[in-house]
DSSP file (Angstrom, degrees, kcal/mol; ACC not computed):
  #  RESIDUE AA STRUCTURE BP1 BP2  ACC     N-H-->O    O-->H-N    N-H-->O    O-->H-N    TCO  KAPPA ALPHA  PHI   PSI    X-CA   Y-CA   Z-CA
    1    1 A X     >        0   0    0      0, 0.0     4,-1.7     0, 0.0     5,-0.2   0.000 360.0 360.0 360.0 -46.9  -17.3 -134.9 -126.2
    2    2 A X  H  >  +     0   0    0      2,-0.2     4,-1.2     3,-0.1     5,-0.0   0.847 360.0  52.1 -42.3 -40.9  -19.7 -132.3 -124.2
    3    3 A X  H >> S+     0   0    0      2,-0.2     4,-1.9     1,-0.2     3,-1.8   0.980 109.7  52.5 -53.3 -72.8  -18.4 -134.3 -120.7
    4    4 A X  H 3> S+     0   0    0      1,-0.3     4,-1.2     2,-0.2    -2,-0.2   0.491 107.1  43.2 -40.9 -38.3  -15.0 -133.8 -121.8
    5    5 A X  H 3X S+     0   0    0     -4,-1.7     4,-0.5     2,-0.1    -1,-0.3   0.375 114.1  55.9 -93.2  -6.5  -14.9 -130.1 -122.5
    6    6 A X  H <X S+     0   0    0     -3,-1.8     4,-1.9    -4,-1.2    -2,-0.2   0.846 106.1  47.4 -32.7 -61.0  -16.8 -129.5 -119.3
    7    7 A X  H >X S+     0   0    0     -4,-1.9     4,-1.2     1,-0.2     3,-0.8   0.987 110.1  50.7 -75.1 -45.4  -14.5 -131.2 -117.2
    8    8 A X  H 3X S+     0   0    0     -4,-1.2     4,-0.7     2,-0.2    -1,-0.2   0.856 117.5  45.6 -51.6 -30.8  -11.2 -129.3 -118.9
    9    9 A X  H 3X S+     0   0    0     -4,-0.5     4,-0.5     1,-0.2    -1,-0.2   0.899 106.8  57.8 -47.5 -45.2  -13.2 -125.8 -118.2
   10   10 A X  H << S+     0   0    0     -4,-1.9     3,-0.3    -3,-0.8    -1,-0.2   0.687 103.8  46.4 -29.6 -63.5  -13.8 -127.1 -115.3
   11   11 A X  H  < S+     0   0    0     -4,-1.2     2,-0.3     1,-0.2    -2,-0.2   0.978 107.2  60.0 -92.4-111.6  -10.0 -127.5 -114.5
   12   12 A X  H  < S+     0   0    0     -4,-0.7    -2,-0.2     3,-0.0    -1,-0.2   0.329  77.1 122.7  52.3 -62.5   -9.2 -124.1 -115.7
   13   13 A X  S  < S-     0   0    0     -4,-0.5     2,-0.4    -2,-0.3    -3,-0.1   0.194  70.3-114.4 -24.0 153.8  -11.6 -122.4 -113.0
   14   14 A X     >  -     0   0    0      1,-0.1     4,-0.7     0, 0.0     3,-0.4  -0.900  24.3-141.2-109.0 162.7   -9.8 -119.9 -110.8
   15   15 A X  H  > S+     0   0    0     -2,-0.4     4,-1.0     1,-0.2    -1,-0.1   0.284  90.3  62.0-119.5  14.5   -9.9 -121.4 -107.6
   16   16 A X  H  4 S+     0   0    0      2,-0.2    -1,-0.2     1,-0.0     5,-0.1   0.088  96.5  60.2-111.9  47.2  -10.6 -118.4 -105.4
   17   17 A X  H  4 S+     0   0    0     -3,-0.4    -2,-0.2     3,-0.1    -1,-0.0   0.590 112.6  47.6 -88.5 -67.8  -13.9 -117.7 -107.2
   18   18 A X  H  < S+     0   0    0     -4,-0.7     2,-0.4     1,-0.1    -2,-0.2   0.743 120.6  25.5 -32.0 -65.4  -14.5 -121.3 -105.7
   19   19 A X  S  < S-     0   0    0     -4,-1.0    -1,-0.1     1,-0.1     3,-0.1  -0.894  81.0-118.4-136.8 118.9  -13.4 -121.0 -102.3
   20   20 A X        -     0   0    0     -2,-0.4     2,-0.2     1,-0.1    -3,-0.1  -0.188  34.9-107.1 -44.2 142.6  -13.1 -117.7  -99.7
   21   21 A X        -     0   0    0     -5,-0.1     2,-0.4     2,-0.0    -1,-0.1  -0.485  29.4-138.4 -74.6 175.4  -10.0 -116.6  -98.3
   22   22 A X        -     0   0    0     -2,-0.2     2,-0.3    -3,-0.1    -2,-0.0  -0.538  16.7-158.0-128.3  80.4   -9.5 -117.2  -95.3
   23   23 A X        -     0   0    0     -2,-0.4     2,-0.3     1,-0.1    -2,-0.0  -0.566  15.8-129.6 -93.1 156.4   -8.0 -114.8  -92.6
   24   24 A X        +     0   0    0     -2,-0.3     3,-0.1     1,-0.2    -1,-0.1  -0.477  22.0 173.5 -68.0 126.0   -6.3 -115.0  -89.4
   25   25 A X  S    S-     0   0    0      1,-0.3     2,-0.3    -2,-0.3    -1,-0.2   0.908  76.0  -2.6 -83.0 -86.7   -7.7 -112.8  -86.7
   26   26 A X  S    S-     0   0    0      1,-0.1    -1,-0.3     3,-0.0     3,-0.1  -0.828  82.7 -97.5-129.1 130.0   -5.5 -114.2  -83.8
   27   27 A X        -     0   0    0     -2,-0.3     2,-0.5    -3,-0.1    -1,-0.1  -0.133  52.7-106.7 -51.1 168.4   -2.7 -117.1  -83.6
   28   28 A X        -     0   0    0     -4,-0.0     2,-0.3     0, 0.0    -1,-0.1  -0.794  36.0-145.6-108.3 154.0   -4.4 -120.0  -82.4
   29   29 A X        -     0   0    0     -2,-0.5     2,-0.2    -3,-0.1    -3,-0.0  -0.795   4.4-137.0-119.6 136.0   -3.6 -121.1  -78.5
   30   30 A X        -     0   0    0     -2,-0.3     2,-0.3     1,-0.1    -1,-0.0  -0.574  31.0-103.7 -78.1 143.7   -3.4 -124.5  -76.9
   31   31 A X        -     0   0    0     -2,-0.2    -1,-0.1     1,-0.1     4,-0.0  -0.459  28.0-119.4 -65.4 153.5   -4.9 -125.2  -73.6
   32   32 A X  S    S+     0   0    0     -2,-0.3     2,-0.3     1,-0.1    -1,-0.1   0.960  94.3  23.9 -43.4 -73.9   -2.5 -125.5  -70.5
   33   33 A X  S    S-     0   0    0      1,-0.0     2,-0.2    -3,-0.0    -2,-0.1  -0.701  95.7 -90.6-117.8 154.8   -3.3 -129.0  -69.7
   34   34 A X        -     0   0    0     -2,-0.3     3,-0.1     1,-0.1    -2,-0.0  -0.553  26.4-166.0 -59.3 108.6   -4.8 -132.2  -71.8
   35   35 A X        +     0   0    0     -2,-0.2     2,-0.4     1,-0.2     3,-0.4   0.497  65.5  80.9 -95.2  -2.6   -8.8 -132.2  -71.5
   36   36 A X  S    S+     0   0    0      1,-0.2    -1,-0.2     3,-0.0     3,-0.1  -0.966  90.6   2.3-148.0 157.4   -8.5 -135.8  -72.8
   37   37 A X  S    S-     0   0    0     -2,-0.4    -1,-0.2    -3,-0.1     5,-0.2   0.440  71.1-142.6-103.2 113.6   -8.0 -138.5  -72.1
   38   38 A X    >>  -     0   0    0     -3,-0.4     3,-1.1     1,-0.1     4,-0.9   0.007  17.2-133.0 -38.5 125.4   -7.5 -138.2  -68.0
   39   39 A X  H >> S+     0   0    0      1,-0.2     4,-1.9     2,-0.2     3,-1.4   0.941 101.7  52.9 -70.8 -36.5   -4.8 -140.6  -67.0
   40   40 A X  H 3> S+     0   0    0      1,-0.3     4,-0.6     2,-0.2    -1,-0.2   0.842 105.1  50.5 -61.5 -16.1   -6.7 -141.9  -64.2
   41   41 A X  H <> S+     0   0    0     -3,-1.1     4,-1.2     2,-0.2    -1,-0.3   0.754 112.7  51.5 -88.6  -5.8   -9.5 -142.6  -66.1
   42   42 A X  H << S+     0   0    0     -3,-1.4    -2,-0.2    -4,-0.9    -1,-0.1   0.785 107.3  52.6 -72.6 -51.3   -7.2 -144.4  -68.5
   43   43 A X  H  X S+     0   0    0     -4,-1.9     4,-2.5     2,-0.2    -1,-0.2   0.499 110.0  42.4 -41.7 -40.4   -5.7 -146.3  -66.0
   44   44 A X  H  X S+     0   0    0     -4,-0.6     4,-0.7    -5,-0.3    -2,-0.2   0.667 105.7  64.4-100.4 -18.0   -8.6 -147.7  -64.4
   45   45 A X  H  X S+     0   0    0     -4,-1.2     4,-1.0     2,-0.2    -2,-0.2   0.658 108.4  40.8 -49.8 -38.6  -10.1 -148.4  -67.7
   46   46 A X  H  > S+     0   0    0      2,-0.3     4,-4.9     1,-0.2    -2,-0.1   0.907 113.5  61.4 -89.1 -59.0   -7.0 -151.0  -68.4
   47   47 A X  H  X S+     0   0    0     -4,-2.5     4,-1.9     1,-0.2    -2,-0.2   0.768 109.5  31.6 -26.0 -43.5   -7.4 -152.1  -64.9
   48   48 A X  H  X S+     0   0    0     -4,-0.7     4,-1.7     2,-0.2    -2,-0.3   0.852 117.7  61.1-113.8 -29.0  -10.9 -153.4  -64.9
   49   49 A X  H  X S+     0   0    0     -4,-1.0     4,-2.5     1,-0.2     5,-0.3   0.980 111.4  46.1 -63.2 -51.8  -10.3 -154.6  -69.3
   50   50 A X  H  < S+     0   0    0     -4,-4.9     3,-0.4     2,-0.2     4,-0.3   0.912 113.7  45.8 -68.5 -49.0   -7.4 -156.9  -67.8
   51   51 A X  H  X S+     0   0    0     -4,-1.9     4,-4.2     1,-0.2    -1,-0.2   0.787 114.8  42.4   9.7 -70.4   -9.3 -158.1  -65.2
   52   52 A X  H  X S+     0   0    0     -4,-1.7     4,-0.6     1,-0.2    -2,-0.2   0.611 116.2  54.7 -96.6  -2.2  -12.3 -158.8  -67.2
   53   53 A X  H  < S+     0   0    0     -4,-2.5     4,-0.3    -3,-0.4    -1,-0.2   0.396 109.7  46.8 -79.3   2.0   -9.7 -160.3  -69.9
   54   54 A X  H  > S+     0   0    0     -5,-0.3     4,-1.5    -4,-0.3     5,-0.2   0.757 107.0  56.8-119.9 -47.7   -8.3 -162.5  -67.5
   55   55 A X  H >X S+     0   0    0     -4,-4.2     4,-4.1     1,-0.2     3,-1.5   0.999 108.3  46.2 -38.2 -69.9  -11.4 -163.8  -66.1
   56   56 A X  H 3X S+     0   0    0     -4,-0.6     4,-2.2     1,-0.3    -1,-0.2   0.803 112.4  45.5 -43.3 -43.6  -12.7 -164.9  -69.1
   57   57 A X  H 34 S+     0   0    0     -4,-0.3    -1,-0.3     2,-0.2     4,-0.3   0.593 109.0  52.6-100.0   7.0  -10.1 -166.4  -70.2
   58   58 A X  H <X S+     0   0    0     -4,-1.5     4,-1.1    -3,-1.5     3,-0.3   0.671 116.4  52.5 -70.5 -38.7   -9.3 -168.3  -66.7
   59   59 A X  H  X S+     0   0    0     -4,-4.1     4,-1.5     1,-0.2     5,-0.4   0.973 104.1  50.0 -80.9 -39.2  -13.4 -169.4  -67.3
   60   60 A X  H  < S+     0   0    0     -4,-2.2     4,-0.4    -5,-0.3    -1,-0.2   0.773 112.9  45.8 -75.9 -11.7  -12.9 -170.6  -70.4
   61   61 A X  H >> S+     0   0    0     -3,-0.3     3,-1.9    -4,-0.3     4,-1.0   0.929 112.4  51.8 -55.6-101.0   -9.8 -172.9  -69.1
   62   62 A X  H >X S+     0   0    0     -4,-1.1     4,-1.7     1,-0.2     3,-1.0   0.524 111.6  52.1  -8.5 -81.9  -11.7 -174.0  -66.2
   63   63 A X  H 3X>S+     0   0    0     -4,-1.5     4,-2.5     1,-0.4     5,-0.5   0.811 110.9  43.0 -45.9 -51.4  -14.5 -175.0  -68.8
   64   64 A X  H <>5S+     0   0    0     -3,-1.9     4,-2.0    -5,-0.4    -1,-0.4   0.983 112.2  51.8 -53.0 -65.9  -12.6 -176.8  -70.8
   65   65 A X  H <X5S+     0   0    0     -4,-1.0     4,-2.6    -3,-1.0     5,-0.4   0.957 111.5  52.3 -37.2 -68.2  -10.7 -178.7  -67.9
   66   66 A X  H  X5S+     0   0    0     -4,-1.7     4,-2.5     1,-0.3     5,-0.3   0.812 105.9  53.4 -57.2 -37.2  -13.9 -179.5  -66.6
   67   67 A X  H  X5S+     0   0    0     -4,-2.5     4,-2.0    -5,-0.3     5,-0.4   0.957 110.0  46.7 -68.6 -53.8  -15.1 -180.9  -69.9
   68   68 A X  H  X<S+     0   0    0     -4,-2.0     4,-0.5    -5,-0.5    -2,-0.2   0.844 104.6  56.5 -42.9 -45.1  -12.6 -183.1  -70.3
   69   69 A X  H  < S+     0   0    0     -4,-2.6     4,-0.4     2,-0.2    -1,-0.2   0.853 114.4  39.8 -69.0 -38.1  -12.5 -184.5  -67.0
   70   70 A X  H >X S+     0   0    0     -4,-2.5     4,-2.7    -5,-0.4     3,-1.1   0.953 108.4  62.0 -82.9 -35.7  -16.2 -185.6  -67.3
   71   71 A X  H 3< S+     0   0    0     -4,-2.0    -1,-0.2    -5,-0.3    -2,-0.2   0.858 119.9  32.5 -39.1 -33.1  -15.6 -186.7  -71.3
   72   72 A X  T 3< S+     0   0    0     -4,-0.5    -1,-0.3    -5,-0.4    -2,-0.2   0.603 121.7  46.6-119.1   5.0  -13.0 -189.4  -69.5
   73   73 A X  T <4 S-     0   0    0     -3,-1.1    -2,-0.2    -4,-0.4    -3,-0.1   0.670 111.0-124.6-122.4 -70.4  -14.7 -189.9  -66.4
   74   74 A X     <  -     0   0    0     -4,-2.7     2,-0.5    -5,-0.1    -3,-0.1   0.024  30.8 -82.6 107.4 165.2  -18.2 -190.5  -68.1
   75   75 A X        -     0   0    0     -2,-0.1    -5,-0.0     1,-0.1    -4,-0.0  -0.562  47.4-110.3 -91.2 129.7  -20.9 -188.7  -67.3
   76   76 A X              0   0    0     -2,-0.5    -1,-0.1     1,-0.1    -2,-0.1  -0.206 360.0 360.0 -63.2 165.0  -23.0 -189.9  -63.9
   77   77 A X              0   0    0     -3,-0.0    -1,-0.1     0, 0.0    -2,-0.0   0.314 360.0 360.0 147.4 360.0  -26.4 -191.4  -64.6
């Protein structure tokens, strides 16, 4: 019962006791240009992921092929 009439006091509170106000000195201003993320670096970033997505999954083809070929082949020995 003690919980319960806590929490409803609780509730009740004014809630700028709680919390400051908060004033504005000056509106607030965006920069001119975008400090992130630089299209070039964005760009070359994609570049070199597709690349190294395209390797991999050309080696793991290759790998495969190549497993297969000796699986029917038999292995020398």
């Amino acid at each position: 019962f003690a919980s319960t009439l806590a929490k409803s006091d609780l509730g009740k509170g004014e809630t700028f006791s709680s919390y400051p106000l908060l004033q504005l000195l000056e509106e607030p201003s965006l920069p001119e240009t975008p400090t992130a993320p630089k299209p070039t670096i964005v760009l070359i970033g994609a570049l070199f992921g597709s690349i190294f997505s395209t390797t991999g999954l050309t080696l793991l083809w290759w790998r495969q092929r190549i497993q297969t070929y000796v699986k029917r082949r038999g292995r020398p020995g």
